[in-house]
Each structure stands twice: as C-alpha cells, then as structure tokens.
C-alpha positions as CSV (number, residue, x, y, z in Angstrom):
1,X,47.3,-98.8,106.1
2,X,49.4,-100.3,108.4
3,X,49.5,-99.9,112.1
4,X,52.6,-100.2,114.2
5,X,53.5,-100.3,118.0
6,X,57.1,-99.3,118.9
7,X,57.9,-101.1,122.8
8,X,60.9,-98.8,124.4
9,X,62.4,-100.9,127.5
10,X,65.3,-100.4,129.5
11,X,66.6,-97.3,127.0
12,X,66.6,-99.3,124.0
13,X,63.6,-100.6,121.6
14,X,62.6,-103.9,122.3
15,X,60.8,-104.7,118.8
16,X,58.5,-103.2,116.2
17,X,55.1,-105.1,115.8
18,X,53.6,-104.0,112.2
19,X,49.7,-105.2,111.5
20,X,48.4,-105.2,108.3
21,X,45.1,-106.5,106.7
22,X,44.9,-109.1,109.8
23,X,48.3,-110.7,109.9
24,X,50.8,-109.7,112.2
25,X,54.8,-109.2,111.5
26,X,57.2,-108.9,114.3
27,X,60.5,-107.0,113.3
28,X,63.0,-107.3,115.9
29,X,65.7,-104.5,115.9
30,X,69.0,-104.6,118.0
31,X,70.6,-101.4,116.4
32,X,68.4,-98.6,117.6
33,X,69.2,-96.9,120.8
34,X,66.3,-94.5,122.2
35,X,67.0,-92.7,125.5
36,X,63.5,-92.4,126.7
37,X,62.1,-94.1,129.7
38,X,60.1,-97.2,129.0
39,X,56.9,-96.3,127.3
40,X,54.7,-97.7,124.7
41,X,54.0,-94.9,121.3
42,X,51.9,-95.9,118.9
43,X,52.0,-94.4,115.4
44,X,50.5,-94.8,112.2
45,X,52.1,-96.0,109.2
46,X,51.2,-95.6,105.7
47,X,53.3,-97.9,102.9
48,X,53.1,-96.1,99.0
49,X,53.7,-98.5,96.6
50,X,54.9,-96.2,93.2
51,X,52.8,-96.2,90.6
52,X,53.0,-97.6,86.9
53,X,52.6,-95.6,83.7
54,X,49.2,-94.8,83.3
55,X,47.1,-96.0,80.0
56,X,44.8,-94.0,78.9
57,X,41.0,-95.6,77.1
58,X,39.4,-93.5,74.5
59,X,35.9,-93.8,74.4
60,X,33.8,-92.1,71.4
61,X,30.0,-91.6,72.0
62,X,27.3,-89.7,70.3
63,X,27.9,-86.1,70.9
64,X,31.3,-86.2,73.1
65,X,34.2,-88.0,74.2
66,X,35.6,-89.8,77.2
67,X,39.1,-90.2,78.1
68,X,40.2,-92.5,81.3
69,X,43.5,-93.2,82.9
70,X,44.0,-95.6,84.9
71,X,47.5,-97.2,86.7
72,X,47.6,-100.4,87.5
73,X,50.0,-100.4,91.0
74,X,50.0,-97.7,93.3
75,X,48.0,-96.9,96.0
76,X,46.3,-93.4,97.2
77,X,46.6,-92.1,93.5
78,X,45.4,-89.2,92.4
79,X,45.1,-88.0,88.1
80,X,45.4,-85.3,86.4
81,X,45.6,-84.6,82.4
82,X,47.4,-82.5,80.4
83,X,45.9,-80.7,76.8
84,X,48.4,-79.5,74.4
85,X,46.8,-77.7,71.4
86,X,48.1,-77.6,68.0
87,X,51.5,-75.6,67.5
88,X,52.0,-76.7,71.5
89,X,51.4,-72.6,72.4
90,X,48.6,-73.4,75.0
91,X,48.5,-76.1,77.1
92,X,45.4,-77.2,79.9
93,X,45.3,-78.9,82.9
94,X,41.9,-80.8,84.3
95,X,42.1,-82.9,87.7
96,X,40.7,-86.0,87.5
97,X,40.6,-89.6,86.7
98,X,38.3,-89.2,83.5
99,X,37.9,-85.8,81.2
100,X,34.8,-85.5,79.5
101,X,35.2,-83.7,75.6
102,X,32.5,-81.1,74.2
103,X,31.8,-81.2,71.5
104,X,34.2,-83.2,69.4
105,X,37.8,-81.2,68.5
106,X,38.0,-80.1,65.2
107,X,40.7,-82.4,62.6
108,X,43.7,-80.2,64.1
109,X,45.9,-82.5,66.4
110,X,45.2,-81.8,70.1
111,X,47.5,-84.3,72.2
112,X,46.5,-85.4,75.6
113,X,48.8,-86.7,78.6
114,X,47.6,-88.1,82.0
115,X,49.6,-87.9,84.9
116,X,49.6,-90.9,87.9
117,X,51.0,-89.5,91.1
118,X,51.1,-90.2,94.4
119,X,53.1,-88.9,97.5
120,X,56.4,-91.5,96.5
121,X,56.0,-91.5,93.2
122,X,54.5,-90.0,89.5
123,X,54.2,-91.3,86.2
124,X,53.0,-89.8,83.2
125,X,51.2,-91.9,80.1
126,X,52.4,-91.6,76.4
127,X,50.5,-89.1,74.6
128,X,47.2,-89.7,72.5
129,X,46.4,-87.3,69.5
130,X,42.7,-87.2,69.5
131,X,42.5,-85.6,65.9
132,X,44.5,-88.5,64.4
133,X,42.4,-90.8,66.2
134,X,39.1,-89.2,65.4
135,X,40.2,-88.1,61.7
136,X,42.6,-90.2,60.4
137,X,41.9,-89.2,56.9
138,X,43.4,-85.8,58.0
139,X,46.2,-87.5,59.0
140,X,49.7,-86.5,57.4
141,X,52.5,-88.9,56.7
C-alpha cells in the first residue's frame, strides 16, 4: 500500500509525496489547479498490478484430488474455479485458491478452469481435463 500526502498552497498543489515500503518519491506537478485554501489531505493509495494467467497443479492422492492455481504477478488476488461436466450442460463454480475432489471423477471428461482476478484486472487458466489426466487409456484420439 502506498501512502500519499497531497500539499495545496496558494490555490494550486505544491507536490505529491508517495511513500512506499520505506523509500520516499516526490512527484512534483505544475498542471493541477485546486481552488481550496491551503490545507494538507492525506489519502490512501492502493497500486494493482494485473495479474498473469493462472497455472493450475494437479495433485493425485490416496482417496481424492487437489487442484491449485496460482498467478504469479498481481497483488490482492482473489480465485475462483470453474467445472464443466461432460456434454458442457452443467457448469460449477467453487471460490477459492485450491478445490479439493471427492471421490475421484469417473473416466468421463470433466474440464476445470481457474479464474485470477483482482479489482484491475482477471485472467483465466487454460483448461485441464481431469478424466484424460486421470484415465488416459479412456482417452479418444
């Protein structure tokens, strides 16, 4: 998070001082009038950086499985994920970095998505069949 002091003098703003993680940036503006009378405002401000496509990491274990997504920029992100079963007639959402699956699908193809979003930005993975992955003898070509 960034925090930012706005100086008003004289009708017009003197600077912008933006602090961030310990280091201090002074932004100097000439362009911006304000017809206030000299005062100091302090605000809060909050930089998004947009996120990346998410990946998704299957992992099997004994009686279930695990999917995770993950983005690797973006800050303040939130997932959710996306179930389309066979025939794409139904479709499920779960909220969520990680979705927990019990008991193992059945051969048919059910395809997962996971969704990256924050408030600038959302990206969505490329979908995994977990029936291909899990059956791949079941698999047609």
């Amino acid at each position: 998070m960034l925090l930012c002091t706005l100086v008003y003098q004289c009708g017009r703003t003197e600077g912008i001082t933006v602090a961030a993680a310990g280091s201090t940036t002074n932004i100097k503006t000439n362009y911006m009038s304000v017809l206030k009378p000299p005062k100091v405002s302090r605000c809060h401000l909050q930089v998004f950086e947009r996120v990346s496509k998410p990946n998704i990491t299957v992992e099997c274990r004994r009686n279930n499985i695990s999917l995770s997504c993950s983005s690797i920029r973006g800050n303040e992100v939130t997932y959710s994920w996306e179930t389309l079963s066979p025939g794409g007639n139904n479709s499920c959402l779960h909220l969520g970095q990680t979705m927990e699956i019990y008991p193992l699908p059945p051969s048919e193809s059910t395809t997962y998505t996971c969704t990256a979003k924050n408030p600038v930005s959302r990206a969505t993975s490329d979908p995994i069949d977990l029936g291909s992955l899990l059956h791949p003898a079941a698999t047609r070509w």
